[in-house]
MIDOSE-1310 file (N, C-alpha, C; in nm, 2 decimals, decimal comma, always signed):
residues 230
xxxx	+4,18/+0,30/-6,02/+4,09/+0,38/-5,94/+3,98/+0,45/-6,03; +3,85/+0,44/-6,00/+3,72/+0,52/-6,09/+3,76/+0,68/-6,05; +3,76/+0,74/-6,08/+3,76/+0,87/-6,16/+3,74/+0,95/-6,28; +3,64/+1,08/-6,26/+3,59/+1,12/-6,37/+3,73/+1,23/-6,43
xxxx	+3,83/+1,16/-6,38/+3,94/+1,29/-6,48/+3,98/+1,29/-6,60; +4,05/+1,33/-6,64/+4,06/+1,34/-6,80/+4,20/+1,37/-6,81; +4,27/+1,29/-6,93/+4,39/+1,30/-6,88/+4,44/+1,41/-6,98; +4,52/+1,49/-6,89/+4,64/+1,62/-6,97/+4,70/+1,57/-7,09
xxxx	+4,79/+1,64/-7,09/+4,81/+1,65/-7,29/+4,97/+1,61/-7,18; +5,03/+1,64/-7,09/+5,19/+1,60/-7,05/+5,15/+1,53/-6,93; +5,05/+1,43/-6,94/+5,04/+1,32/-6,85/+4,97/+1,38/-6,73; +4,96/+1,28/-6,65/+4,88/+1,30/-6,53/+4,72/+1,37/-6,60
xxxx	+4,64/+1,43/-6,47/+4,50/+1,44/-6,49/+4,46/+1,56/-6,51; +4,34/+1,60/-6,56/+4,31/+1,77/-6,59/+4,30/+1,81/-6,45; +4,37/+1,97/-6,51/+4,37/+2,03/-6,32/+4,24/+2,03/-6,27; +4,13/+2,09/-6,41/+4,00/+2,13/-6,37/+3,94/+2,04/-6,30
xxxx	+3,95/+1,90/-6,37/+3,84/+1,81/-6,33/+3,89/+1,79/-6,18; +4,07/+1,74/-6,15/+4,09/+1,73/-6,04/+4,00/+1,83/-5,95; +3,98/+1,98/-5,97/+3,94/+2,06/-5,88/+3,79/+2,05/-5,85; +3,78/+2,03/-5,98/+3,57/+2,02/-5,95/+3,58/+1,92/-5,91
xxxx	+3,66/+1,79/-5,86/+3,61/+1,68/-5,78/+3,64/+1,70/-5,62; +3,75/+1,72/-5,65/+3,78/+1,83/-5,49/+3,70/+1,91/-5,44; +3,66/+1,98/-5,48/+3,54/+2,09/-5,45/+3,36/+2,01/-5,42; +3,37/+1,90/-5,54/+3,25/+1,81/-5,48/+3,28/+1,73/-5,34
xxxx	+3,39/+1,67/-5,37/+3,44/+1,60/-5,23/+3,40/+1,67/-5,12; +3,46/+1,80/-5,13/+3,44/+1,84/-5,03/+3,27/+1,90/-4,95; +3,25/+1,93/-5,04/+3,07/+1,98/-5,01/+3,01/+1,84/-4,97; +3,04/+1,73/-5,03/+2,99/+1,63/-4,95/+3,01/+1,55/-4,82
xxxx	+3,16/+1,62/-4,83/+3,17/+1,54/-4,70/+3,15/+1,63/-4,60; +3,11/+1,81/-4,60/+3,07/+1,90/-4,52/+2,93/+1,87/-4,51; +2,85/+1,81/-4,65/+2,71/+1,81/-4,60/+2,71/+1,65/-4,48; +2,78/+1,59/-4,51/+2,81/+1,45/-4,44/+2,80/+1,48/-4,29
xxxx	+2,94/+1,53/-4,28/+2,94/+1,59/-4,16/+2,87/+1,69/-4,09; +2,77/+1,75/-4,17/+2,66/+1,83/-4,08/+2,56/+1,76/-4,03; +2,51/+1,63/-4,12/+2,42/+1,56/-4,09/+2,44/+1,48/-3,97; +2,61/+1,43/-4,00/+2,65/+1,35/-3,86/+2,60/+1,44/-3,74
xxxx	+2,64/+1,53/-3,70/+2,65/+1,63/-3,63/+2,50/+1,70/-3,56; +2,41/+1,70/-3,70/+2,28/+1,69/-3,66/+2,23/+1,58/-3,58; +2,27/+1,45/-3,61/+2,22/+1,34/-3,57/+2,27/+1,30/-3,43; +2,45/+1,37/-3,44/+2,48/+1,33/-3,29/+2,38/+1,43/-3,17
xxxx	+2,38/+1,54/-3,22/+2,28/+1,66/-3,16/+2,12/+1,63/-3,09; +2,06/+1,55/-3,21/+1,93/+1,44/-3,17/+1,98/+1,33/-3,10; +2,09/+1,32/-3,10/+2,10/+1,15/-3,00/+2,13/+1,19/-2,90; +2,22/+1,30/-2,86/+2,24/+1,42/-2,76/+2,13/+1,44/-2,67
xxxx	+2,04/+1,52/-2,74/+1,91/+1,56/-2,68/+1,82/+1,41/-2,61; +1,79/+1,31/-2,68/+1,75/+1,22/-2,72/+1,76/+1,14/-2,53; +1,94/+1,12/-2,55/+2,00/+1,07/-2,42/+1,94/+1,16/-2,30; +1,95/+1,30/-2,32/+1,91/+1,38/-2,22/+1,76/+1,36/-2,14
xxxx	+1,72/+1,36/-2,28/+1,55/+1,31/-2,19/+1,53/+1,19/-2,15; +1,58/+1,10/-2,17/+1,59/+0,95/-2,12/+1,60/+0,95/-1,98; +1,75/+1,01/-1,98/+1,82/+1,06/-1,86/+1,72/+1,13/-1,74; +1,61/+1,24/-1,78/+1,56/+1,33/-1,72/+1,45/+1,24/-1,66
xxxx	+1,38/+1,14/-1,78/+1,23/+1,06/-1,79/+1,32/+0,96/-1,67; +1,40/+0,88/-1,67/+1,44/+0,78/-1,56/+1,47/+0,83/-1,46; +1,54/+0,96/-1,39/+1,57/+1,03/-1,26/+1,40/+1,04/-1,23; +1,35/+1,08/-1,29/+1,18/+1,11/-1,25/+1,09/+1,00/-1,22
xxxx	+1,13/+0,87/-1,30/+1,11/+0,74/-1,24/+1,15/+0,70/-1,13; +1,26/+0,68/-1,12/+1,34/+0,66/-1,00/+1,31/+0,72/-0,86; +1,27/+0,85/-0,90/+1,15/+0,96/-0,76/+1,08/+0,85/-0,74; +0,99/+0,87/-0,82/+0,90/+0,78/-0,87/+0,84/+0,66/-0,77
xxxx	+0,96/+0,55/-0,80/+0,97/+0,46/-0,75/+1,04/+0,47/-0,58; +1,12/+0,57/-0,55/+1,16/+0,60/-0,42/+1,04/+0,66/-0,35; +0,90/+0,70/-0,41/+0,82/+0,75/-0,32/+0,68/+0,65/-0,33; +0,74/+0,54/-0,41/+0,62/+0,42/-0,37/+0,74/+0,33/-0,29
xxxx	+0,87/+0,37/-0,27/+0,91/+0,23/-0,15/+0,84/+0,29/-0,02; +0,84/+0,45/-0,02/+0,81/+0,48/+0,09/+0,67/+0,45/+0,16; +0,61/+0,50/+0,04/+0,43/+0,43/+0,04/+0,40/+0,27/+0,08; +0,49/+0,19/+0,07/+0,50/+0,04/+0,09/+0,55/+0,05/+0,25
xxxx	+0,64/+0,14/+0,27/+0,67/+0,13/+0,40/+0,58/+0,19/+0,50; +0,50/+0,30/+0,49/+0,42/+0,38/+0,52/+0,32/+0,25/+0,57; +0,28/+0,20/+0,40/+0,15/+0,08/+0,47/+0,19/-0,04/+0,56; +0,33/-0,09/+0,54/+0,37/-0,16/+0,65/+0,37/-0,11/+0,79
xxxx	+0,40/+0,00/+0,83/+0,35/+0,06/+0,93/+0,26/+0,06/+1,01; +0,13/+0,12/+0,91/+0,00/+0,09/+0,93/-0,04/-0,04/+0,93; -0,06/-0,13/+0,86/-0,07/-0,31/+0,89/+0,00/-0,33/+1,04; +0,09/-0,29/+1,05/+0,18/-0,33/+1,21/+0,12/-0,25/+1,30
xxxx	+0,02/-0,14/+1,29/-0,04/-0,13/+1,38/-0,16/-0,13/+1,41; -0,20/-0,17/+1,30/-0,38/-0,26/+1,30/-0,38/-0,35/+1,36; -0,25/-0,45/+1,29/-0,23/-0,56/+1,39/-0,22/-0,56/+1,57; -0,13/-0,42/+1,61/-0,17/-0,41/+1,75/-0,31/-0,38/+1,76
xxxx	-0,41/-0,29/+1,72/-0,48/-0,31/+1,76/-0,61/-0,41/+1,77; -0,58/-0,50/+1,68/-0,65/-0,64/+1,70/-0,60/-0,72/+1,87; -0,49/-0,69/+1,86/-0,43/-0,82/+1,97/-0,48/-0,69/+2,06; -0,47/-0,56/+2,08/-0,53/-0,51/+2,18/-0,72/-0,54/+2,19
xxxx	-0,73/-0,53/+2,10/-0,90/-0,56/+2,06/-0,97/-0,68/+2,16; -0,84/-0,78/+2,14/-0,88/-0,95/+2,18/-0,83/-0,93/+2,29; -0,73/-0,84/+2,36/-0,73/-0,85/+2,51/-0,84/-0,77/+2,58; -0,91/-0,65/+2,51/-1,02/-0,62/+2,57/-1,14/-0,68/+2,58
xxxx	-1,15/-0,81/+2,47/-1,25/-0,88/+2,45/-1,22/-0,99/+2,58; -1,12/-1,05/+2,56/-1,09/-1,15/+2,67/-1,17/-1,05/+2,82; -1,08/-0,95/+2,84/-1,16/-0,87/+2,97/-1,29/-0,90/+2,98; -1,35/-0,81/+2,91/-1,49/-0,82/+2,93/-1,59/-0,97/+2,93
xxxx	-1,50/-1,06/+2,87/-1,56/-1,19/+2,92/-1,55/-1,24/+3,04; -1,42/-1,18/+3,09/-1,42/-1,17/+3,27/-1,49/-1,16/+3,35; -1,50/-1,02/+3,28/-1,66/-0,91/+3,35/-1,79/-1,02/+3,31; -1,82/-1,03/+3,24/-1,95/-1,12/+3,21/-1,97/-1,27/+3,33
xxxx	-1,82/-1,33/+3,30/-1,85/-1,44/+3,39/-1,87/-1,41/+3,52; -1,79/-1,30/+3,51/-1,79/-1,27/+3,71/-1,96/-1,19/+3,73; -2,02/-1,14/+3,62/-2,18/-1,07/+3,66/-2,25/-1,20/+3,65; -2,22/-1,27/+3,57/-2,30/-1,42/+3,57/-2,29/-1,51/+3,69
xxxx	-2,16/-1,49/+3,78/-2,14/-1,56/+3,88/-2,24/-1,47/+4,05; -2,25/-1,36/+4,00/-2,32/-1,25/+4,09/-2,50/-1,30/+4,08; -2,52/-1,31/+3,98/-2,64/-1,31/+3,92/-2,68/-1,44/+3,92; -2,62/-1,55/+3,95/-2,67/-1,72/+4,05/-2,63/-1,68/+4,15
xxxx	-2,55/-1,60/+4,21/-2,54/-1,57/+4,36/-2,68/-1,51/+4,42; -2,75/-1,40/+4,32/-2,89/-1,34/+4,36/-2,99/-1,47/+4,34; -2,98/-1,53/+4,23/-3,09/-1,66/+4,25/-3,10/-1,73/+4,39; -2,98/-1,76/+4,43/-2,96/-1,83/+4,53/-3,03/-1,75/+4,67
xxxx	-3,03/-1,66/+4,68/-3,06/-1,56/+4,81/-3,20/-1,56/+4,74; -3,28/-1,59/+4,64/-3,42/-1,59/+4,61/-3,49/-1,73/+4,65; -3,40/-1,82/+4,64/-3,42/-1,97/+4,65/-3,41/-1,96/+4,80; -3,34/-1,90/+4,85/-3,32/-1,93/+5,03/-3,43/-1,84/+5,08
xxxx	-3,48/-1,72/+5,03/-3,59/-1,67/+5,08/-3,74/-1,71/+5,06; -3,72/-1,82/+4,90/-3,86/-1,91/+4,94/-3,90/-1,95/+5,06; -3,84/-2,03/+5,09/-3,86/-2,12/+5,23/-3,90/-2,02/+5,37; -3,82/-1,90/+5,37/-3,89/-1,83/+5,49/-4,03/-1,81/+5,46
xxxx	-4,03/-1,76/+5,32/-4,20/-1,73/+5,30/-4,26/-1,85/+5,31; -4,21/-1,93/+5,29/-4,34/-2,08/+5,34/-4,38/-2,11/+5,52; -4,25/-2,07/+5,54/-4,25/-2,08/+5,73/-4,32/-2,02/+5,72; -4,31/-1,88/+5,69/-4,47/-1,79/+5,77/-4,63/-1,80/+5,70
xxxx	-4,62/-1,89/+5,58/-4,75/-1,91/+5,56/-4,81/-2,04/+5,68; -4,69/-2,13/+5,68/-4,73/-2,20/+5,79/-4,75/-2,18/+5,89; -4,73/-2,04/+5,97/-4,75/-2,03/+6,14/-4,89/-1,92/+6,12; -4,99/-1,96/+5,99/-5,08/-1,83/+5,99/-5,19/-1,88/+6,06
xxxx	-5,18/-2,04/+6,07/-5,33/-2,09/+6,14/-5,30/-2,02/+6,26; -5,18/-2,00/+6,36/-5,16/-2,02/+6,49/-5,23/-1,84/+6,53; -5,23/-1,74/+6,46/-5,27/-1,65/+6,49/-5,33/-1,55/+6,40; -5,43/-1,51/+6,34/-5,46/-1,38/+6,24/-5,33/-1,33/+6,22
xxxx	-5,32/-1,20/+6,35/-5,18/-1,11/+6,34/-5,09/-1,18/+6,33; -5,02/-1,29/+6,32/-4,91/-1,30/+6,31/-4,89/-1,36/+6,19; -5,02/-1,45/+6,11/-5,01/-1,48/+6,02/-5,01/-1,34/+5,90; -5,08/-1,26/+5,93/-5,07/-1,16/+5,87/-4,98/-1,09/+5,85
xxxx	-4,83/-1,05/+5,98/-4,74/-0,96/+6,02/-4,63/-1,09/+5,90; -4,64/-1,22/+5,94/-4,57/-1,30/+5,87/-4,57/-1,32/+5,70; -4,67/-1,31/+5,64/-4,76/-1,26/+5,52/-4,67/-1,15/+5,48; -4,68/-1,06/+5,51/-4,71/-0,94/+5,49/-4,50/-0,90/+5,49
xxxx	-4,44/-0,95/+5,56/-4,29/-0,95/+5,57/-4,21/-1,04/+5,46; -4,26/-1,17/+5,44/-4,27/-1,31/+5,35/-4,26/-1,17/+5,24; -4,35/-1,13/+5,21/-4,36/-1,08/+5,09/-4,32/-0,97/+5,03; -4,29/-0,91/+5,13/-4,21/-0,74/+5,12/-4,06/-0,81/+5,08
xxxx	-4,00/-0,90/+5,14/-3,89/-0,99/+5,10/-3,89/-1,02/+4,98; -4,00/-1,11/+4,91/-4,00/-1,17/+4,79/-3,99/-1,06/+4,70; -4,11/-0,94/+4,69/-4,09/-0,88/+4,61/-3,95/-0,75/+4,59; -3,91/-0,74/+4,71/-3,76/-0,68/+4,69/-3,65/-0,75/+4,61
xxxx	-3,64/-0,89/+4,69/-3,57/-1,01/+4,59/-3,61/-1,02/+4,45; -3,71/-1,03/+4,43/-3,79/-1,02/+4,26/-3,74/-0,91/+4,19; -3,76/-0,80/+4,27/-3,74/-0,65/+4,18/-3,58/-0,62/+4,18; -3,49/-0,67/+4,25/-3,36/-0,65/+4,28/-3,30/-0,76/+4,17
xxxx	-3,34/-0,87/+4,16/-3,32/-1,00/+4,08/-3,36/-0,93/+3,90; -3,48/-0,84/+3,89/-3,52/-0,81/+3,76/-3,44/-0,69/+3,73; -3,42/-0,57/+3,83/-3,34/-0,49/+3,82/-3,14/-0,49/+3,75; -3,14/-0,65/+3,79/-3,03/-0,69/+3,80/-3,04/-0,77/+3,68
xxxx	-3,15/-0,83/+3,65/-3,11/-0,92/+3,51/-3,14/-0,81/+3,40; -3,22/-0,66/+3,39/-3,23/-0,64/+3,27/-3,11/-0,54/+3,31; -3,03/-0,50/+3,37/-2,89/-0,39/+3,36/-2,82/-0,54/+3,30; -2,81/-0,63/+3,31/-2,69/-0,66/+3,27/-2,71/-0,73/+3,14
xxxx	-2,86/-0,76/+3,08/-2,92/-0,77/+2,96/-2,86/-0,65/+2,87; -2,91/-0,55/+2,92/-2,86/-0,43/+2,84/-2,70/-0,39/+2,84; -2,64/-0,45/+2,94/-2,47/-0,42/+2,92/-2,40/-0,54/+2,85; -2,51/-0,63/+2,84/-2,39/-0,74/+2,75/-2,45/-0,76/+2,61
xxxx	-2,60/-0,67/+2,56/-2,59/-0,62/+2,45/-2,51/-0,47/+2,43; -2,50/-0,43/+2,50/-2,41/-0,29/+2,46/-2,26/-0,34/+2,43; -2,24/-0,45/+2,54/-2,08/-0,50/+2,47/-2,09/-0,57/+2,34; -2,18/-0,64/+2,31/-2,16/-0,73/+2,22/-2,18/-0,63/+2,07
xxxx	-2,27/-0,52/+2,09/-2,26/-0,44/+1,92/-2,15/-0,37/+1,96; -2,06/-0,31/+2,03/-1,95/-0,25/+2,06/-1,80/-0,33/+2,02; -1,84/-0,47/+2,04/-1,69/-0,54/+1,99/-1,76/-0,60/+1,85; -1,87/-0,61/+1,79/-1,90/-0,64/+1,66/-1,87/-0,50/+1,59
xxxx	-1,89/-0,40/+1,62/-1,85/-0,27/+1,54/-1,72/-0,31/+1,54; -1,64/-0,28/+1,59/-1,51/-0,32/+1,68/-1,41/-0,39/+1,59; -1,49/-0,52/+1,60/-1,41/-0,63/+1,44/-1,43/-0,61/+1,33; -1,58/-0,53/+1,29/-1,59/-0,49/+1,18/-1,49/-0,37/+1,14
xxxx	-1,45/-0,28/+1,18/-1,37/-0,17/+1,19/-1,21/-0,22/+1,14; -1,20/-0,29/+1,21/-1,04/-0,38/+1,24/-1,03/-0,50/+1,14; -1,11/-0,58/+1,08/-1,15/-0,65/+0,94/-1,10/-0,53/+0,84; -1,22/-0,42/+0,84/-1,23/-0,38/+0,70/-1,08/-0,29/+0,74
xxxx	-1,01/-0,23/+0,79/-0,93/-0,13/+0,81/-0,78/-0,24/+0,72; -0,79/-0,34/+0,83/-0,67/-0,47/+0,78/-0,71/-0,52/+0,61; -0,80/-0,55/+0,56/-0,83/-0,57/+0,45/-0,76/-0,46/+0,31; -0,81/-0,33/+0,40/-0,80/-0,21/+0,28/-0,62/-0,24/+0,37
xxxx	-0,55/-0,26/+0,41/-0,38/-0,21/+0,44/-0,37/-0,31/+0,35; -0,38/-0,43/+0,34/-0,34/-0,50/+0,28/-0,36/-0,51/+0,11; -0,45/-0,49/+0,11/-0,49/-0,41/-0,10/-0,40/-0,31/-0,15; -0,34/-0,24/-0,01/-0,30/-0,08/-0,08/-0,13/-0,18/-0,10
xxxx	-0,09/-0,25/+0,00/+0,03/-0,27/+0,01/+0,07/-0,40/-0,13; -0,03/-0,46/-0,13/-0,03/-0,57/-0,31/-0,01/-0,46/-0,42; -0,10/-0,32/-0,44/-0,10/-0,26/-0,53/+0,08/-0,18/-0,54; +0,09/-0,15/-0,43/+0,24/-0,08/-0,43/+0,32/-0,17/-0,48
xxxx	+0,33/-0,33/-0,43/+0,42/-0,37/-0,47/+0,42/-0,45/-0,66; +0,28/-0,42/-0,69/+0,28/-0,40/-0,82/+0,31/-0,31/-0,86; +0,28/-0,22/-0,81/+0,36/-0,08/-0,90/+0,53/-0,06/-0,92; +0,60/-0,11/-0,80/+0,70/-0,16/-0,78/+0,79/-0,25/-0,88
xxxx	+0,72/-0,34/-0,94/+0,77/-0,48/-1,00/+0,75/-0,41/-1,13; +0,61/-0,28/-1,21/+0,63/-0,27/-1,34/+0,73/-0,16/-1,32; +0,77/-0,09/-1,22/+0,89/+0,08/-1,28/+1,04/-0,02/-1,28; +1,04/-0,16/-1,22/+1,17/-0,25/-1,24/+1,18/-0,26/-1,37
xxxx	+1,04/-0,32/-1,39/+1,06/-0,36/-1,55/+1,08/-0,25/-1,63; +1,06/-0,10/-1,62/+1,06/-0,02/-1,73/+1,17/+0,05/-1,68; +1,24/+0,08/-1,60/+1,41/+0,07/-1,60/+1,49/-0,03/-1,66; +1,43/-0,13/-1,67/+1,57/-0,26/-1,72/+1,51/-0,20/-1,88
xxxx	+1,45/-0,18/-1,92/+1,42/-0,17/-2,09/+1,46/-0,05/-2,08; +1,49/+0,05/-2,00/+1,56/+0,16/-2,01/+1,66/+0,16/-2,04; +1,73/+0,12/-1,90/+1,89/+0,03/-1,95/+1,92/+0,01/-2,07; +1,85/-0,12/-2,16/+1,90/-0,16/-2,30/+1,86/-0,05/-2,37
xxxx	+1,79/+0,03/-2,39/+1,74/+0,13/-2,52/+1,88/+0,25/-2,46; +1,89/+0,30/-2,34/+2,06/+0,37/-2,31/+2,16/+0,31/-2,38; +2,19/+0,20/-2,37/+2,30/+0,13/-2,40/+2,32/+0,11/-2,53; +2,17/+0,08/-2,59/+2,17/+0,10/-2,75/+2,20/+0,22/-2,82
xxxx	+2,18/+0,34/-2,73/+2,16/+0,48/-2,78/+2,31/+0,51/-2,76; +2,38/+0,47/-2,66/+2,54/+0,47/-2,63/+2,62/+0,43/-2,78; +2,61/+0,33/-2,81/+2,66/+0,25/-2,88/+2,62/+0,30/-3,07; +2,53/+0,39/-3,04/+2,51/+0,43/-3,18/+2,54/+0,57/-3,20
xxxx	+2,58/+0,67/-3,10/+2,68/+0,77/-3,00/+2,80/+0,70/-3,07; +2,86/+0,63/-3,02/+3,03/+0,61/-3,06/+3,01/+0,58/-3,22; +2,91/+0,53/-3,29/+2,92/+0,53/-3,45/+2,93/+0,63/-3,53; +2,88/+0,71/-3,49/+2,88/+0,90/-3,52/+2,91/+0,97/-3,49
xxxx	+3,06/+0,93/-3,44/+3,14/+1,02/-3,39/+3,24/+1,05/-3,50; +3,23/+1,26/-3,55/+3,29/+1,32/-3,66/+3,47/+1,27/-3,67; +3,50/+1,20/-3,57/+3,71/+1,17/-3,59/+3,70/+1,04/-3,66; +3,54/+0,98/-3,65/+3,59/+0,86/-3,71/+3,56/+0,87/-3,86
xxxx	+3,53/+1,01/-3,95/+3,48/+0,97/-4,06/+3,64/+1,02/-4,11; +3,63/+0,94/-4,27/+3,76/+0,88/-4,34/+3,78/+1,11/-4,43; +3,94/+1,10/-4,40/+3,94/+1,23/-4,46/+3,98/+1,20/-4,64; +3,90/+1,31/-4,69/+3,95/+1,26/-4,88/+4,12/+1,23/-4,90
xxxx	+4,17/+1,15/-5,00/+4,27/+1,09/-5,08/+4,35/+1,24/-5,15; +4,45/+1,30/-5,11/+4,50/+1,40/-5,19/+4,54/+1,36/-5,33; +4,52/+1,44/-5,43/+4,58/+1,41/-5,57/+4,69/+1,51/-5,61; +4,75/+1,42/-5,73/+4,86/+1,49/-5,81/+4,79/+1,64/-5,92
xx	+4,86/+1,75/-5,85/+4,80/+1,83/-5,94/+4,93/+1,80/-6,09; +4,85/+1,89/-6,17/+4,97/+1,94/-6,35/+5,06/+2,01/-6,28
């Protein structure tokens, strides 16, 4: 065995040296053990904030699943309002065919009122007055039909441009609204996929930090070798 003792004059070792090694032993292994002790203390703390930084992740990440569900929500109800959009669009093409079907119904009562006004131009040789009373009726006709027919084509000029920038706002609204749900909901689920990844590298650096905890632990360090005193 290496030892700095010195041996007695009736065998065995000098008390002294035995003592001043004892006495070093011991200071070292007290400073030993403070250090351990310091070190478990930082691995202590160390674990704690890990512990504190990943619960606050974990929020974290519990209030972007909710934000993912949130925009799912909203997406599912943009979506209703598209298919309502396209049922109100379908309608008003209803409306259109059926003013369009009104509006050759008025041509037609213009087309059938030509011909009377030709009768009465024809019965005008037969008398002044009558050709005149016939004239003069022919035309009060035409021009009500004309002004009823113009009346009627610019209201419905101006209602099927009023529909048509009203469902073009309409889709534009319902495009850009579905576009931005859809961006917010890619970004969440990226944000999603990196706090996975920075919990699993949590995990291993815990586990590592566990495992270097049980190394420095003060029951496992070796207690000194007692000696033979004089």
């Amino acid at each position: 065995m290496d030892h700095p003792f010195r041996s007695a004059a009736l065998g065995g070792f000098n008390r002294q040296d035995v003592l001043d090694y004892l006495e070093k032993t011991s200071a070292e292994n007290a400073q030993r053990q403070q250090e351990l002790q310091q070190n478990l203390e930082a691995a202590e703390e160390e674990r704690r904030q890990l512990a504190a930084k990943t619960a606050e992740q974990e929020e974290q990440l519990s209030i972007l699943h909710r934000e993912r569900d949130s925009l799912s929500q909203q997406l599912d109800q943009v979506q209703q309002a598209l298919a309502a959009s396209q049922d109100r669009e379908e309608a008003q093409e209803r409306e259109l065919a059926a003013l369009r079907q009104e509006r050759d119904g008025l041509k037609d009562r213009v087309a059938a009122l030509e011909p009377e006004a030709a009768a009465y131009e024809a019965v005008k040789e037969r008398t002044a007055g009558v050709e005149l009373e016939a004239h003069c009726r022919a035309q009060n006709i035409l021009d009500q039909a004309n002004g009823q027919a113009k009346d009627l084509r610019r209201s419905m000029e101006q209602w099927m441009g009023r529909v048509e920038r009203e469902y073009d706002a309409l889709r534009s609204e319902v495009e850009s609204t579905v576009s931005h749900a859809a961006d917010q909901l890619e970004k969440a689920n990226k944000c999603l996929d990196r706090m996975t990844a920075l919990l699993s590298d949590q995990d291993v650096a815990l586990e590592a930090l566990s495992q270097a905890y049980d190394n420095t632990d003060p029951e496992k360090v070796p207690a000194p070798v007692p000696l033979n005193e004089d």
